[in-house]
N, C-alpha and C positions, 0 to 999 in steps of 0.2 A: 456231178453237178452240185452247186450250191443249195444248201435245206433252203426250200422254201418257208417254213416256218420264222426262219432268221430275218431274210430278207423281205417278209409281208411287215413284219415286227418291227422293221429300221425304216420302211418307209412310212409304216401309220408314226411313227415316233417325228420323223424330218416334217414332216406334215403338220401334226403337233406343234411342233418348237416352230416352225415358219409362222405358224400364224397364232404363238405366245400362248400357247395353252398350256405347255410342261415347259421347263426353265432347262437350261444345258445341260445341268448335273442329269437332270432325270432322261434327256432323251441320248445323253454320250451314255447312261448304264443300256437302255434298248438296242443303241446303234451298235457298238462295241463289239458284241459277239459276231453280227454277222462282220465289222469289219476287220476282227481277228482272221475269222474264219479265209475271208477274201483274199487278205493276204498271205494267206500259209499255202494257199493253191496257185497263186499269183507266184510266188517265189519256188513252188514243184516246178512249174510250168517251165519258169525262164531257165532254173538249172538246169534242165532237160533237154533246153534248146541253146545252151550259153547266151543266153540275153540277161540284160540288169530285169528285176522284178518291177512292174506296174503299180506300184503300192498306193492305197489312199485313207486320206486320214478321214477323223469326223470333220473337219471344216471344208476339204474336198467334198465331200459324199454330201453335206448340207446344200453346200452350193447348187 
């Protein structure tokens, strides 16, 4: 399973930047890890299964 610690950390960050309190730079250095992370199990998962990986970026994950 995904650290929780990453993903509390990306969402007070999105949260943040939505409502202009940290600028991109500082909430893409927060988000980043967990969505490193997201995708290196996103891409185990699909080779395992031969499917294309799920990936998403910081402008996804803002959304």
């Amino acid at each position: 399973m995904f650290n929780s610690e990453f993903l509390q950390q990306a969402e007070a960050a999105r949260h943040l930047y939505q409502i202009n309190k940290i600028s991109r730079k500082e909430a893409a250095e927060k988000i980043m890890p967990y969505i490193n992370e997201f995708n290196e199990r996103s891409k185990s998962i699909a080779k395992k299964y031969g499917r294309r990986p799920q990936v998403i970026s910081f402008a996804k994950f803002c959304r």
